[in-house]
C-alpha positions in Angstrom: 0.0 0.0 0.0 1.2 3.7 -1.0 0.8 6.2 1.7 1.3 10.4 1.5 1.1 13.4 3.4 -2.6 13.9 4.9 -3.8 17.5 4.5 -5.2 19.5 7.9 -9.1 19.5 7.4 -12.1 22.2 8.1 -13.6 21.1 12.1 -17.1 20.7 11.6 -18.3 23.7 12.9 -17.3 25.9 10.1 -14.4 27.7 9.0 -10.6 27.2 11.3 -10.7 30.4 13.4 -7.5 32.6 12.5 -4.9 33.0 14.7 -4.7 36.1 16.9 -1.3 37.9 17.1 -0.8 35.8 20.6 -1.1 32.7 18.6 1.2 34.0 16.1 3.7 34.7 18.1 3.5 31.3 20.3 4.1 29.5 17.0 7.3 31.9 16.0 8.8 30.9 19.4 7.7 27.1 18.8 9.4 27.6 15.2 12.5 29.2 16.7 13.1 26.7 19.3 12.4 23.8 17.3 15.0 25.1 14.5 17.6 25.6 17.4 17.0 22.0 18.3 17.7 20.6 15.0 20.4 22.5 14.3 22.5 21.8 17.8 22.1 17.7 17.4 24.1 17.3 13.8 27.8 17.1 13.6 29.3 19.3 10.5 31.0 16.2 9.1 26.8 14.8 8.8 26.9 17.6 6.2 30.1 17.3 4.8 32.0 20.5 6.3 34.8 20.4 8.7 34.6 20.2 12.2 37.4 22.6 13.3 39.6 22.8 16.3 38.1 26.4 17.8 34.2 25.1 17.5 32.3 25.5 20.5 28.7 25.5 19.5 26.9 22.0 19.4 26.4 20.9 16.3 26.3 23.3 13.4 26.3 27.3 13.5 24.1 29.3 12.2 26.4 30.6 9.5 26.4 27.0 7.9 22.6 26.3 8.0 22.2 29.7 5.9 24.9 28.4 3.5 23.8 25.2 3.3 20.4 26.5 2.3 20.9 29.0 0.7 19.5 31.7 2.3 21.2 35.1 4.5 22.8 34.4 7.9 20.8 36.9 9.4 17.7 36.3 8.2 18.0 33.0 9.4 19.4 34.4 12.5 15.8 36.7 12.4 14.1 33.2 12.6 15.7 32.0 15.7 14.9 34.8 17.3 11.8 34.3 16.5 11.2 37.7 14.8 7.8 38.5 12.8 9.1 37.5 9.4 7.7 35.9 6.2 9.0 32.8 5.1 8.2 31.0 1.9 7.9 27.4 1.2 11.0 27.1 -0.9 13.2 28.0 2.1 11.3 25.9 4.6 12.7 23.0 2.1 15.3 24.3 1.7 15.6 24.3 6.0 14.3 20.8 6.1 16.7 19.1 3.4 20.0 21.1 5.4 18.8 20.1 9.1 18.1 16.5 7.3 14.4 16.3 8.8 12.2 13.0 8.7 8.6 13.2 7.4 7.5 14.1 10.9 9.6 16.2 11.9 9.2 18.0 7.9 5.4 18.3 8.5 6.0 20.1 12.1 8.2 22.7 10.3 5.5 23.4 7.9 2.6 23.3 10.7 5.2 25.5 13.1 5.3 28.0 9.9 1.6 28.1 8.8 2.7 26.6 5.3 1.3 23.6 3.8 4.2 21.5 2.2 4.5 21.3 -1.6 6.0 18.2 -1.4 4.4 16.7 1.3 6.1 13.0 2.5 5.1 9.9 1.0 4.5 8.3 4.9 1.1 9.4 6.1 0.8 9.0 10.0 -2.9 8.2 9.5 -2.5 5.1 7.7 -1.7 3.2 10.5 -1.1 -1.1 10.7 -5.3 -1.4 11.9 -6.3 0.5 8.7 -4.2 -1.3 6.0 -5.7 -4.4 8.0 -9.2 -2.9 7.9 -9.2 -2.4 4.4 -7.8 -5.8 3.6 -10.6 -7.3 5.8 -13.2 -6.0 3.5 -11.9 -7.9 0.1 -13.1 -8.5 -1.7 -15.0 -5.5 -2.1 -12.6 -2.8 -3.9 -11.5 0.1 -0.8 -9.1 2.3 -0.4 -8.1 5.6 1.8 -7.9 9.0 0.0 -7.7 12.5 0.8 -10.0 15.8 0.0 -7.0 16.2 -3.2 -7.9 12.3 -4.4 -4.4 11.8 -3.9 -4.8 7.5 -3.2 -3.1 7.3 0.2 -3.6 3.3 1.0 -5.6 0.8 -1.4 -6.2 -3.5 -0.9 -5.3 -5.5 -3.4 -8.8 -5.5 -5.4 -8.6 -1.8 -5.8 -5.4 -2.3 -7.0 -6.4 -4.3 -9.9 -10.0 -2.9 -10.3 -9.3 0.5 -12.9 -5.5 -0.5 -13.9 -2.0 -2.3 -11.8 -2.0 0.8 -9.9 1.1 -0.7 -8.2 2.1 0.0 -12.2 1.8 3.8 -11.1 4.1 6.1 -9.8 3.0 7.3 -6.1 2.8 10.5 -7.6 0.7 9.8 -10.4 -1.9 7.6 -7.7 -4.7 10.5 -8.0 -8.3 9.5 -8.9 -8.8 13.0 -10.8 -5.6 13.0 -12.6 -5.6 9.3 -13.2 -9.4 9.9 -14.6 -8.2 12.1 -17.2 -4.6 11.5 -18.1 -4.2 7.6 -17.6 -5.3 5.3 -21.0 -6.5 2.3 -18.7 -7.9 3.9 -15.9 -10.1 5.9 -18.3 -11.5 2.9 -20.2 -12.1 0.8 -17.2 -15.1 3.8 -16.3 -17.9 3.0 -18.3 -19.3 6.2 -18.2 -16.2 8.7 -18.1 -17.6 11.8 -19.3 -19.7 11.7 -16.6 -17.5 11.0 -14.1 -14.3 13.5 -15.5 -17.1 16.0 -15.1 -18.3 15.2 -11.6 -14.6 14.9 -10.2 -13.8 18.0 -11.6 -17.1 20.0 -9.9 -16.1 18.2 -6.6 -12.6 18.8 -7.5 -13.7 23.0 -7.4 -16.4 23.0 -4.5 -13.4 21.8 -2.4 -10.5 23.1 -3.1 -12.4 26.6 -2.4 -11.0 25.4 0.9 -7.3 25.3 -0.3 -6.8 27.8 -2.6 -3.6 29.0 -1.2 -1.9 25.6 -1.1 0.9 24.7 -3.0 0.0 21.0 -3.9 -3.2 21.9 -4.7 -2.1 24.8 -7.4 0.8 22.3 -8.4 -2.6 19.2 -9.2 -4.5 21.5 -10.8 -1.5 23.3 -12.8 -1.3 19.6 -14.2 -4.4 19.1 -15.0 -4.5 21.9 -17.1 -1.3 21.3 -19.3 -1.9 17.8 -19.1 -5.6 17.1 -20.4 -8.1 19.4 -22.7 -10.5 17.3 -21.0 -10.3 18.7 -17.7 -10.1 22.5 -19.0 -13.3 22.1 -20.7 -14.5 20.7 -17.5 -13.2 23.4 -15.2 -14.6 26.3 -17.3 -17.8 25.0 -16.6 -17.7 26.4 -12.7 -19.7 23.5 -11.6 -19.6 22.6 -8.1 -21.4 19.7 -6.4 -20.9 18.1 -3.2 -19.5 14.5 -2.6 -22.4 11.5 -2.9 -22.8 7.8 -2.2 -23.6 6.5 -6.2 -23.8 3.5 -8.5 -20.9 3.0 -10.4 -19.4 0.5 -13.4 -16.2 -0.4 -14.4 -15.1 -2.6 -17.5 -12.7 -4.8 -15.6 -9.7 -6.0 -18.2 -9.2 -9.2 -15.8 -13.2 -10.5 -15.1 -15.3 -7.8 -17.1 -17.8 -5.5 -16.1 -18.9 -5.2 -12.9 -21.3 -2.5 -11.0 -20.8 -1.6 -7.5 -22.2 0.9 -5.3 -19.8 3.4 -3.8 -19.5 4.9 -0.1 -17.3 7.1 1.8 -16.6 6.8 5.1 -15.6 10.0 6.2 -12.3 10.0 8.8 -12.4 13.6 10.2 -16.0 15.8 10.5 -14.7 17.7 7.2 -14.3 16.9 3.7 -11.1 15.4 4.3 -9.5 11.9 4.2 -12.3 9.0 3.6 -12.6 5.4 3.3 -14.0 4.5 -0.3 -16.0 1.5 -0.5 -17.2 -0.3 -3.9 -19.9 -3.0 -2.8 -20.7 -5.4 -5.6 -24.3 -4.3 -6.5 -25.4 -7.6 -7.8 -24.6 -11.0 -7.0 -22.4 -11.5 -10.4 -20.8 -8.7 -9.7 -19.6 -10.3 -6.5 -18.4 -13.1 -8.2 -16.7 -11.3 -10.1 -14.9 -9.3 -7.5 -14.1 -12.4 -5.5 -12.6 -13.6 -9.2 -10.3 -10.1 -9.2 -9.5 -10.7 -5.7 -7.9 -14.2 -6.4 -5.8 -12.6 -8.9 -4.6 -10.0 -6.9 -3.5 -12.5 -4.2 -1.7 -15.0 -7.3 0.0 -12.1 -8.3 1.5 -11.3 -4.5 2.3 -14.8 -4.2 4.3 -14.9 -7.9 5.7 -11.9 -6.4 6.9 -13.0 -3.2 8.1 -15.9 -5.1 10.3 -13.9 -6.5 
């Protein structure tokens, strides 16, 4: 199973209330004290430069985070003081990739800065051991775990097979929308695509009014446009709907067609990451997923094997 970067969601009483100027400056000190941290536990020869016989400060000086990322020794001094400074998203990657973050510590310099991450890690915290399990105990019914984006954060092993190999795919490229409209077998595995290309992309819109400020999402829908005609004829239609439980059919190139009804199971009170469920809608269409299932789990085994 893939995993990525879960976005921060709406609460369900409306709109995240914005941070007073207390707040603000909370997070600043939080921000400067978590960069002095990182900084003080790694050794200059971590980062290639020279330890040095007169070096007193743990770890590396301030001096050498700047030049390792590129950015002025006092305005990243101005950061550790926690002054009332912009900071873009470039040089908080810039910051992570020199103080040699992990995911989680990555995603805490973003939250710390108010920034969402354009490149957000490919671990998600929320896909945890009990829901990979949870979605492989309800195979052979087709699930998987996605976000408000449709970026495909988890899937079992009939999803996997259900539309194309998605296993084939790059975890980049594991997006319902962009897989709907760029991606040769995904689209004829959707018996009615029009439809659907239309319908994602007036979801697509009625959420991301939410997110109109974040990077990834500019970056996913920057794509969309140089990527399929499709989807610009779609967006300049300014349609919105909301999300809803429907029938659906696939043309399965493994056991045919089959027609399933879909469900999300909503994680958070907002529109945010969500269980998707296909349950067969007929009994051959059970069959038929039980069929897809058993070649999902041959081709583990062959690949196990192997």
């Amino acid at each position: 199973m893939t995993t990525t970067a879960q976005e921060t969601t709406a609460t369900a009483h409306g709109p995240e209330v914005p941070p007073t100027p207390r707040d603000a400056e909370v997070r600043r000190h939080e921000l400067a004290a978590f960069l002095r941290s990182r900084r003080e536990r790694i050794a200059p020869e971590q980062v290639g430069l020279p330890r040095g016989a007169r070096r007193r400060t743990p770890g590396l000086r301030r001096e050498e985070v700047a030049q390792l990322s590129a950015v002025g020794v006092t305005w990243y001094t101005w950061l550790e003081q926690a002054r009332d400074i912009q900071v873009s998203v470039q040089v908080l990657d810039a910051l992570a990739r020199a103080l040699l973050l992990d995911p989680s510590e990555r995603a805490h310099l973003f939250q710390l800065a108010g920034a969402a991450d354009p490149t957000p890690s490919t671990t998600c915290p929320s896909v945890t051991p009990a829901m990979r399990a949870l979605l492989e105990q309800v195979e052979p019914f087709p699930s998987c775990l996605q976000n408000s984006r449709y970026d495909i954060l988890a899937h079992n092993r009939t999803y996997g097979l259900l539309l194309c190999d998605l296993d084939a795919v790059p975890p980049e490229d594991r997006n319902c929308i962009l897989l709907s409209y760029t991606h040769p077998e995904w689209q004829s595995s959707i018996v009615h695509l029009e439809e659907t290309q239309r319908l994602m992309a007036a979801r697509f819109r009625a959420t991301m009014a939410r997110h109109l400020a974040e990077p990834a999402w500019k970056t996913l829908l920057n794509r969309l446009h140089t990527e399929s005609p499709e989807f610009r004829r779609a967006w300049d239609r300014h349609e919105v709907v909301a999300h809803r439980s429907k029938r659906k059919e696939f043309r399965n190139r493994h056991v045919g067609r089959v027609t399933v009804d879909h469900t999300d199971l909503w994680l958070t009170p907002g529109a945010g990451p969500r269980i998707v469920t296909y349950v067969p809608a007929d009994e051959e269409s059970r069959e038929r997923l039980a069929e897809l299932q058993a070649i999902a789990l041959a081709r583990q085994a062959v690949h196990a094997a192997g």
